[in-house]
C-alpha positions as CSV (number, residue, x, y, z in Angstrom):
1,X,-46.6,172.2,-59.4
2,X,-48.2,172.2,-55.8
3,X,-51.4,170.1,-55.6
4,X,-54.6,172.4,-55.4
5,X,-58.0,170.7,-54.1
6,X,-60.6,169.5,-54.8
7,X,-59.3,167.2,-57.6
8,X,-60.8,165.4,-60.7
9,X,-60.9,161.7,-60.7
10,X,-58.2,160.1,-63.2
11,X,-60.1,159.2,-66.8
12,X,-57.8,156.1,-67.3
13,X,-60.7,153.9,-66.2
14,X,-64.4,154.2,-65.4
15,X,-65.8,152.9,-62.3
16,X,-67.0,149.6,-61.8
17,X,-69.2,149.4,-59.0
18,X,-70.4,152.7,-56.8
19,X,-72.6,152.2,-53.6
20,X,-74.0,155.8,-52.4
21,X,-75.2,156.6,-49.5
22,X,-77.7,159.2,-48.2
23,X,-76.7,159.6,-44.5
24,X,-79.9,162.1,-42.1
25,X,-78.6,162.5,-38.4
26,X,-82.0,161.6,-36.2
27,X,-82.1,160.2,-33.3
28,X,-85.0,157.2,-32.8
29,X,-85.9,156.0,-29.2
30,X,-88.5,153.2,-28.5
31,X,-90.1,152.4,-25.1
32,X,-89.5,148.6,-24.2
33,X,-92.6,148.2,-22.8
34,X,-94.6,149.7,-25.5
35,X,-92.7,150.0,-28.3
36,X,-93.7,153.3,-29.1
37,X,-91.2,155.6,-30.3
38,X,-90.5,159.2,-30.7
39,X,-88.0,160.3,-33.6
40,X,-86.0,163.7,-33.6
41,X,-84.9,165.1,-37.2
42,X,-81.3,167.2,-36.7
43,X,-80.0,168.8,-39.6
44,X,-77.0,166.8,-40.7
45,X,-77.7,165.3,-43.8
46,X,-74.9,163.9,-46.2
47,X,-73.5,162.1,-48.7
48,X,-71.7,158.7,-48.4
49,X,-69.9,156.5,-51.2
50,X,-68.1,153.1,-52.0
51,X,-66.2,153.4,-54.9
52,X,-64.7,149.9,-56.5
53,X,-62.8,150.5,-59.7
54,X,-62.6,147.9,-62.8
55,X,-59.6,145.2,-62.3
56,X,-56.9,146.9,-64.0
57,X,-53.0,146.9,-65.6
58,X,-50.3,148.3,-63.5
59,X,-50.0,151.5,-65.6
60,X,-53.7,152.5,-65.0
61,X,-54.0,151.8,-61.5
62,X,-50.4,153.5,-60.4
63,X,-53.0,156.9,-62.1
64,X,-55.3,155.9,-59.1
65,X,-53.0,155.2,-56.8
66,X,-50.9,158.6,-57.3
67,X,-54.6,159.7,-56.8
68,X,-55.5,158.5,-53.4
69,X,-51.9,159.1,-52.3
70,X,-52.4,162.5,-53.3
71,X,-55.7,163.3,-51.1
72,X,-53.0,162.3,-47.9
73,X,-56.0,160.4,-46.2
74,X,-58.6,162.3,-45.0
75,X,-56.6,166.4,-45.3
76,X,-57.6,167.0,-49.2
77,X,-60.5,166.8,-51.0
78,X,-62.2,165.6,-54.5
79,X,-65.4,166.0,-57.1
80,X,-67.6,162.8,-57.3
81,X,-71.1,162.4,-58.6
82,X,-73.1,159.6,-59.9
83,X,-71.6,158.2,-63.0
84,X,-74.4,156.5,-64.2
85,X,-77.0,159.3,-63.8
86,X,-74.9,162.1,-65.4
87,X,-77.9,163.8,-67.3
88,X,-81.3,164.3,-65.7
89,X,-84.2,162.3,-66.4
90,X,-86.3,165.7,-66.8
91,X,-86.2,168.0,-69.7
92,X,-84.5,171.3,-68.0
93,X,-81.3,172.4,-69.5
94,X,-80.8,175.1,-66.7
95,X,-82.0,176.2,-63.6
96,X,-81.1,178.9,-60.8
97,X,-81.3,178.2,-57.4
98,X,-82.5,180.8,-54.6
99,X,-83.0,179.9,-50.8
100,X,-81.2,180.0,-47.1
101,X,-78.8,177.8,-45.6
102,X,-81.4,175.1,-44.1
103,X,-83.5,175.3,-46.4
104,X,-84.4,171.8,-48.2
105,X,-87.5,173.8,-50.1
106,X,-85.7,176.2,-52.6
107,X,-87.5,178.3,-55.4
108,X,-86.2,177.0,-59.0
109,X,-86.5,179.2,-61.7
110,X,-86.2,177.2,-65.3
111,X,-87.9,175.7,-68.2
112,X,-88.6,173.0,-68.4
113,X,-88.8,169.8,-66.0
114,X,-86.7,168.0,-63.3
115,X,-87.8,164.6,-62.5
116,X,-87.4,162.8,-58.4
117,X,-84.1,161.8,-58.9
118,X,-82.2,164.0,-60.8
119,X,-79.1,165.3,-59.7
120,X,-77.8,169.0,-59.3
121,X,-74.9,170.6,-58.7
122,X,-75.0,174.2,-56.9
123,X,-71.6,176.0,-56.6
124,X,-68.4,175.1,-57.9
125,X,-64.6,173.8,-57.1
126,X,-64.0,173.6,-52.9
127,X,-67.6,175.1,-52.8
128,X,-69.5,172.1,-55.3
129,X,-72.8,170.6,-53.7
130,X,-74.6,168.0,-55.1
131,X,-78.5,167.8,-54.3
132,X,-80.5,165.1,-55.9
133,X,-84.8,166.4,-56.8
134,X,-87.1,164.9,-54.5
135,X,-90.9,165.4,-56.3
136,X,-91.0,166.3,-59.5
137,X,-91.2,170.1,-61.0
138,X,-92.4,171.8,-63.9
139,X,-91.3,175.3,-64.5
140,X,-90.9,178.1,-62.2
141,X,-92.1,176.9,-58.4
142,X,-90.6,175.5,-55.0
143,X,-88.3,172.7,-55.7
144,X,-87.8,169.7,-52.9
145,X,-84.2,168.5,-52.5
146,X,-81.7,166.6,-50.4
147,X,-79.6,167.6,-48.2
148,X,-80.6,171.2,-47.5
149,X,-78.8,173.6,-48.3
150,X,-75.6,174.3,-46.4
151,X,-75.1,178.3,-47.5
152,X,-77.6,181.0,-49.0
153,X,-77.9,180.8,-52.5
154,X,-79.4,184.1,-54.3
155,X,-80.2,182.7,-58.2
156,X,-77.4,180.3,-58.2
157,X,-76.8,178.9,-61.9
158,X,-77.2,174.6,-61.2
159,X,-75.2,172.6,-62.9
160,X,-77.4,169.9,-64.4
161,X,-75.5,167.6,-66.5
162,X,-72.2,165.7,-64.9
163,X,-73.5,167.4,-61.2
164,X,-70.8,166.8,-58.7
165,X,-70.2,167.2,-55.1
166,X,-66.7,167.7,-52.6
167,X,-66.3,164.3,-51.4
168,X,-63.2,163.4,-49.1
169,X,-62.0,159.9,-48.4
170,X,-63.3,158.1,-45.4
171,X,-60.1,156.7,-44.0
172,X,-56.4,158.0,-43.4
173,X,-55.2,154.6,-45.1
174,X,-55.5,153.6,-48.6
175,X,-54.4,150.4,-50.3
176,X,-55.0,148.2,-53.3
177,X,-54.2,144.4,-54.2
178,X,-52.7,142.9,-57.1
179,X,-52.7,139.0,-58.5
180,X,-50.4,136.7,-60.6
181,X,-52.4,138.1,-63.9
182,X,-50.8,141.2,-63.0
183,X,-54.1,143.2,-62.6
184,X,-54.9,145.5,-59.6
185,X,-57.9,145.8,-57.6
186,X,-59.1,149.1,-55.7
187,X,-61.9,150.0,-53.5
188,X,-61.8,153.0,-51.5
189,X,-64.7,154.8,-49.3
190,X,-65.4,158.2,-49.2
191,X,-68.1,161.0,-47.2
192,X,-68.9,164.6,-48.4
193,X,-66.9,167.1,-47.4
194,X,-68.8,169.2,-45.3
């Protein structure tokens, strides 16, 4: 069976440790003499992650392994979201999305609440986004997230609980360490897949 992308993490083992990053492109300049500055927003926005997985036995990490070999570096691609924030805080159960590539402003129509913080997903499989709520919102209304949107959505159904974005790994080269206890240590890096 040919390998289709993007794929699930392996369930053999949680995740110990993830660092994740929120990466805007502006560029910053300061005078030397006055140290006055002038800073330009662009519109790259995404997401960044270190991922460091619980010390493990050989069977459970050879899962993860076969995993990261399978991504062949940087070509294929996987779903990641935040695995300790896999519910919102807020009270909404769903929610549809409409607004233009760009836009970072979108008009939400649920009931319910989402709280600053919560994630969402918009879209699904090669096409998942993940967007995390930036004020909170009651209701129906205009709904601040990060990053912007990166294609028109016309009353796209967000996924709410488990939200998840296409991440890819960071680096064409993968590896992993084991000790004389015969447990395995791996930490890999990865960016959205944009």
């Amino acid at each position: 069976m040919a390998i289709s992308y993007p794929l699930a993490l392996p369930t053999v083992t949680g995740i110990r440790n993830v660092d994740i990053r929120a990466v805007n492109a502006v560029a910053y300049s300061a005078s030397p003499f006055t140290f006055a500055g002038q800073a330009h927003a662009y519109p790259g926005q995404m997401w960044q992650a270190d991922i460091t997985l619980p010390a493990m036995n050989r069977s459970a990490a050879e899962e993860w392994i076969a995993f990261l070999l399978s991504l062949r570096g940087q070509f294929g691609t996987f779903l990641l979201g935040d695995p300790r924030a896999c519910a919102p805080r807020g009270t909404a159960t769903s929610a549809t999305i409409t607004g233009s590539a760009g836009d970072s402003s979108v008009s939400v129509a649920m009931m319910g609440t989402l709280l600053a913080g919560d994630y969402l997903q918009l879209g699904t499989g090669a096409d998942a986004r993940l967007h995390k709520v930036l004020q909170n919102q009651s209701g129906n209304g205009t709904l601040e997230i990060w990053p912007a949107l990166r294609s028109n959505r016309s009353s796209a159904s967000a996924v709410l609980q488990n939200a998840k974005g296409v991440f890819r790994l960071s680096s064409n080269e993968q590896g992993w360490s084991s000790n004389e206890l015969a447990k395995y240590g791996i930490t890999f890096a990865a960016r959205e897949a944009i």
